[in-house]
C-alpha positions, 0 to 999 in steps of 0.5 A, spaced: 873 348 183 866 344 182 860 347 178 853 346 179 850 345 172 845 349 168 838 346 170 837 340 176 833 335 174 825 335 178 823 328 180 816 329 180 811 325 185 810 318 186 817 317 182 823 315 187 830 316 186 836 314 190 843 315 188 849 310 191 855 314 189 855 314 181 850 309 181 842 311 180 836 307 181 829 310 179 823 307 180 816 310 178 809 307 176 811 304 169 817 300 172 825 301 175 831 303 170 838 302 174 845 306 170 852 307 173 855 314 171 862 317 171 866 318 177 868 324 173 862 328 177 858 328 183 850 326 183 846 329 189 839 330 191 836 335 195 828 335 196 825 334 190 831 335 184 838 331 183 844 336 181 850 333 177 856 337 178 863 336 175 869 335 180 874 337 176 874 342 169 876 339 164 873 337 158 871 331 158 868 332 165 864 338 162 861 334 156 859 328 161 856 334 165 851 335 161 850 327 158 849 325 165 844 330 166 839 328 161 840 321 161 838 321 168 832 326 166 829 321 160 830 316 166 826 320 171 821 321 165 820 313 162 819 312 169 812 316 170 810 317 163 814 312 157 816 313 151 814 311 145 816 312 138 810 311 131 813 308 125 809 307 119 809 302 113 809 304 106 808 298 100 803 295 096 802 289 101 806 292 107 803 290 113 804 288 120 800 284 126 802 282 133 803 275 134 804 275 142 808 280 144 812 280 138 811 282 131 810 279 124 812 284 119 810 283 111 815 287 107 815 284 099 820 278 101 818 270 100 818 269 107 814 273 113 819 277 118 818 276 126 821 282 132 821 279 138 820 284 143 824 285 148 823 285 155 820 292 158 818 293 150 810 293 148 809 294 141 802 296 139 798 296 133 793 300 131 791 298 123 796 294 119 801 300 117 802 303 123 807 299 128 807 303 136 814 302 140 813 303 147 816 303 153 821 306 159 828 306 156 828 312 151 834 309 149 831 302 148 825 305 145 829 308 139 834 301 139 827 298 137 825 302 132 831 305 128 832 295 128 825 294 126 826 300 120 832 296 119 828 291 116 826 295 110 828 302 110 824 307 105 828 307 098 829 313 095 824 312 088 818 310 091 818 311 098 816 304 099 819 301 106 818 302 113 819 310 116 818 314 123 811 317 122 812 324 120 820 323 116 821 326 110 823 322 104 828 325 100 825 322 093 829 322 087 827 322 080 826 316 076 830 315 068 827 321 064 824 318 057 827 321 051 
């Protein structure tokens, strides 16, 4: 017995999608993302909407449903609009500047620290606390970001380091004097 999911993904106009089996490859105005999928469900377009269904009940194939029709979603997604992720820098002499396509981050150590974006990855700097990641790929789009934060995540004393705009620090007191 096979299951039609919830919801069908729509493909809106100008974004072309074609299915080989589990493979789906969509192309749109910003660019092309390619994936294979579980041979667990079935992809299948009709009009303008791709439907996932399980071929089986089990577990497994009900999870993969679901992540299946997400995955192909964000694709659809990054293909006409993008993605993009704002990170914010917090320090004393915190800063960053592009350098070509890459980045050169100052965050407190002896040395500059350089991102090299990756391909179909731009970076945007508007002043130099403020980095944009943007691209087509949510998944790479976050990869970038939560790696760059990396470089020198916020500490929890006085919130310095590198943080997504809008994340909320937990803050800790300091020594309390006697």
């Amino acid at each position: 017995m096979s299951r039609i999911g919830k919801k069908p993904v729509t493909v809106p106009a100008g974004v072309t999608v074609t299915i080989n089996g589990t493979d789906v490859h969509v192309k749109g105005p910003k660019g092309e993302l390619e994936r294979s999928f579980s041979n667990l469900l079935t992809i299948t377009q009709e009009g303008d909407e791709i439907h996932v269904t399980r071929n089986d009940e089990t577990t497994e194939s009900n999870a993969m449903q679901g992540l299946t029709r997400t995955l192909i979603s964000n694709m659809v997604e990054g293909v006409s609009q993008g993605f993009e992720k704002k990170l914010e820098l917090t320090g004393v002499g915190y800063r960053a500047q592009l350098k070509g396509k890459g980045l050169e981050l100052s965050l407190g150590f002896s040395h500059p620290v350089i991102y090299n974006a990756p391909e179909n990855i731009t970076f945007e700097v508007p002043d130099n606390t403020h980095i944009t990641v943007k691209g087509i790929s949510k998944e790479q789009v976050g990869q970038v970001a939560a790696e760059i934060r990396d470089k020198r995540p916020p500490e929890p004393y006085k919130g310095k380091g590198i943080h997504y705009e809008g994340e909320h620090i937990r803050r800790k007191l300091g020594k309390a004097a006697k």
